[in-house]
Each structure stands twice: as C-alpha cells, then as structure tokens.
N, C-alpha and C positions, 0 to 999 in steps of 0.2 A: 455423543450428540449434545450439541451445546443448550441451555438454557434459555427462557424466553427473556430472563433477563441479559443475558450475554448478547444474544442477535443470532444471527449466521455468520458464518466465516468464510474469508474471503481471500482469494490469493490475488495480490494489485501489483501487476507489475507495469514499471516506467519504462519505456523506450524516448531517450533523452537525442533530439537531431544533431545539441550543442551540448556537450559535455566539458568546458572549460571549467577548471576550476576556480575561476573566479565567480561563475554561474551556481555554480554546486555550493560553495558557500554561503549561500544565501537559501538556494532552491531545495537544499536537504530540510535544514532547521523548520523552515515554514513550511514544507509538505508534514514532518512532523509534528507540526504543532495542527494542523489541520486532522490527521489522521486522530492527535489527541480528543480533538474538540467534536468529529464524525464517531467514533467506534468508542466500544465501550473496551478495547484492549487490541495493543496491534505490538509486533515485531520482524525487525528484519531478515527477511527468509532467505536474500539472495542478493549479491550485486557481483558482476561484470569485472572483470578488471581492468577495463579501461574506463571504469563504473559508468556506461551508458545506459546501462541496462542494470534494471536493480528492480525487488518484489518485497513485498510486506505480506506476514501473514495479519489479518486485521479481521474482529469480531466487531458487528454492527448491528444494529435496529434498522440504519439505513437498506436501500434497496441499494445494487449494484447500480443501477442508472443514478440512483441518488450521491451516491459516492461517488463515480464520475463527476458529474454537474460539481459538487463543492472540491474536489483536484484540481478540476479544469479553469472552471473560475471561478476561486473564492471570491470572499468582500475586500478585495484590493482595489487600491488606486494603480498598481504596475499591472502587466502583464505575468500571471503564473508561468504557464506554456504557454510553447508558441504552435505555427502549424505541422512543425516538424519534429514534434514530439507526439507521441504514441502512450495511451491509457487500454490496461487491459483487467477487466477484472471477471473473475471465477470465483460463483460458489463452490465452497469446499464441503461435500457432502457428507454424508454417512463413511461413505466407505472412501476412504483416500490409503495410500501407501506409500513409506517413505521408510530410508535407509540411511545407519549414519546416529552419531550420537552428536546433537546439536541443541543450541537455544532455541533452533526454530521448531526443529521436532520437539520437543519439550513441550512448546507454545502447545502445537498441534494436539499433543496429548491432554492439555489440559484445559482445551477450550472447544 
C-alpha cells in the first residue's frame, strides 16, 4: 500500500489516433516531463508495437481527473492531443496481480 507521501497509483494508458514518428518525438519527452512534474514517481508499464498505444505506471497526490486535465492540456501554447487520441486512467488498488519479471513489476512492488 503506498504512502501518503507517494499518492495512489495509477495505471495511464495513451491511445495515440496519430502515431507518426515525427509526432512521437516530441509527444513522448513532454508527456514525460509532465508526468515528472504531476506524480511523485512514474514508469513505463507498456507500449504497443506499433506504439499507439502505450501505459505508465505513475504514483500521485493528484486525483485521476486531475491527472487527466494536466495530460490533456498542459500550460502549452501547441496542442498536446488532439480529438483522436484517447486518456485512460485506473487506480491501482490494494490488490493488483501481475506476472513476468519486469521494471514495471518492480515499480508495482515498490510503490
């Protein structure tokens, strides 16, 4: 169970309409740098291989809607997403289960 200083934990997955990589180069770095600046510890849980689709595990103080609202539109002058991309986010409770020796299972176990 995580800490009141940790937050709750949250699984945030992206469904991307436009997966160019010329998009992705840009749209990774500053979603991470966002996720830095929202949670107090976040890691990549999952991506797609045609990586449209991709999750973060991420601890917060934030609320789930609250973490949406700064994904969806931070303090930019661009456009983050557009309408055709898709934000999903789950509290990850007490009881979760997962298989597999991984960085993200690791995360899990220690947050």
């Amino acid at each position: 169970m995580p800490t009141d200083r940790q937050g709750t934990r949250y699984l945030i997955v992206l469904t991307l309409g436009d997966a160019v990589p010329t998009r992705l180069q840009t749209l990774v770095p500053d979603l991470q740098a966002i996720l830095k600046d929202a949670c107090t510890s976040s890691e990549l849980a999952f991506r797609s291989i045609t990586r449209d689709v991709f999750g973060y595990f991420a601890a917060s103080t934030l609320s789930a809607h609250q973490l949406k609202t700064k994904i969806e539109t931070p303090d930019r002058r661009q456009p983050f997403l557009n309408n055709s991309d898709a934000v999903l986010i789950v509290e990850l409770g007490e009881h979760f289960d997962a298989s597999g020796r991984s960085k993200a299972w690791t995360w899990l176990q220690h947050h």
